[in-house]
N, C-alpha and C positions, 0 to 999 in steps of 0.2 A: 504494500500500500504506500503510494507516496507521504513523504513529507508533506501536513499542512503548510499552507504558505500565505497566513494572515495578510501580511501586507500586500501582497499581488494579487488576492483575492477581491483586497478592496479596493485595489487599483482599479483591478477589472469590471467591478461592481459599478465604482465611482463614472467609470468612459460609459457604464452602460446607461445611468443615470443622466447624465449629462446628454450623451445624443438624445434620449428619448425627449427630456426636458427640451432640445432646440428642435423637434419638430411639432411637442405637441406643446401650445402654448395654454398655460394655467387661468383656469376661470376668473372671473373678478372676484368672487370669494375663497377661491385658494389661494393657500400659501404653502411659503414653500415646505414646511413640514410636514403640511399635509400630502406634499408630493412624495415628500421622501418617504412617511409614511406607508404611502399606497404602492410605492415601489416595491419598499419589503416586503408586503404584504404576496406580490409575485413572483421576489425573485429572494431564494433561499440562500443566504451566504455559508452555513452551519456554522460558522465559529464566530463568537461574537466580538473576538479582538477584528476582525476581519470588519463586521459589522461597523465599529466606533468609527476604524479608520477611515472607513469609505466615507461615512457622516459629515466625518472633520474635512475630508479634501471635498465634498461637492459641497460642502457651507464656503469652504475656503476661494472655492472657485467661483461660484457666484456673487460671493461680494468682492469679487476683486476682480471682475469679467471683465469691466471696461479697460485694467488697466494691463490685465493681460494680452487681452486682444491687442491692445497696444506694443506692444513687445513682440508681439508675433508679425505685425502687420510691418513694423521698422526693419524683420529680420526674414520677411520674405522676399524670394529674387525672383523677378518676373512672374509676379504671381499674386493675385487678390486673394484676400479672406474668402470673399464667396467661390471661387474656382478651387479652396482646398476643401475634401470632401468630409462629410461629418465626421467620419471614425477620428481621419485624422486631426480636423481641425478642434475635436475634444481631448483629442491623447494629449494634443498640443497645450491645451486649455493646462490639462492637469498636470502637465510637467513643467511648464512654465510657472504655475504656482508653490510646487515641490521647491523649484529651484531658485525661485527670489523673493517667496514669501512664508517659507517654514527655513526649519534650522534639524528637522530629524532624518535629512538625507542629504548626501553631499553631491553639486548637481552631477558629476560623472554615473555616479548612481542612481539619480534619476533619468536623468538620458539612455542609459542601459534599460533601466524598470521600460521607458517607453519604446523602444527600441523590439523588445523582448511579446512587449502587451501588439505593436502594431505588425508585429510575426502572425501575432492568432488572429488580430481584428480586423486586418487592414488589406488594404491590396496588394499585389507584388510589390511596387514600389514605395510603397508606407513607409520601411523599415529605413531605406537610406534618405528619403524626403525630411520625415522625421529627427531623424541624425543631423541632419545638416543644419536643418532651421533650428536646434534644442543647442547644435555646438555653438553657433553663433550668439544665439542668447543669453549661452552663460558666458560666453566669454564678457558678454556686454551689462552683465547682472553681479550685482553684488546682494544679500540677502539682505532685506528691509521687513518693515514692519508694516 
């Protein structure tokens, strides 16, 4: 049986959360924990350290949406936000936040984690797209608050 692997579960969790949340847009009386909410409700992570983290990175990303898409939009080459496709413009979302607005990974390691996640999620090309736009980012990120 393999190793559990908490954190990459809520990695996976968290990209899964986020695409769904950018196509399906939340009612006037939802909020967002009620989305989050209704996500667990279908989608079973079994470990609960797995659970918290996913929580903490799709809170983390959403309140800091605008200023990541920023970051991503300075470090894409020939390329619009709306031309990258959702998987990966979410992997992006949440490795961008990993890497200049937490301090529990260091970003080589988060570039690996996203690197690894757009293997399973993403298209043929996800895995080096992703690399490139996350290396330039850190290069250009120092962690803030």
């Amino acid at each position: 049986m393999p190793k559990p692997k908490p954190r990459r579960d809520g990695r996976e969790a968290a990209l899964q959360f986020l695409f769904s949340h950018d196509i399906n847009t939340l009612d006037e009386d939802d909020t967002i924990e009620a989305a989050i909410a209704a996500f667990w409700e279908i989608r079973n992570v079994g470990v609960d350290q797995a659970r918290k983290f996913a929580n903490k990175l799709i809170k983390g990303v959403l309140e800091k949406h605008d200023v990541i898409d920023e970051k991503i939009i300075e470090c894409l080459e020939n390329y619009r936000m709306e031309r990258v496709t959702l998987v990966d413009r979410n992997l992006l979302r949440l490795a961008v936040y990993e890497i200049a607005f937490s301090d529990h990974i260091p970003p080589h390691a988060a570039i690996n984690e996203a690197i690894e996640i757009a293997k399973r999620f993403g298209a043929e090309g996800s895995p080096r797209f992703i690399n490139g736009v996350l290396d330039r980012i850190a290069k250009n990120s120092a962690p803030a608050d």
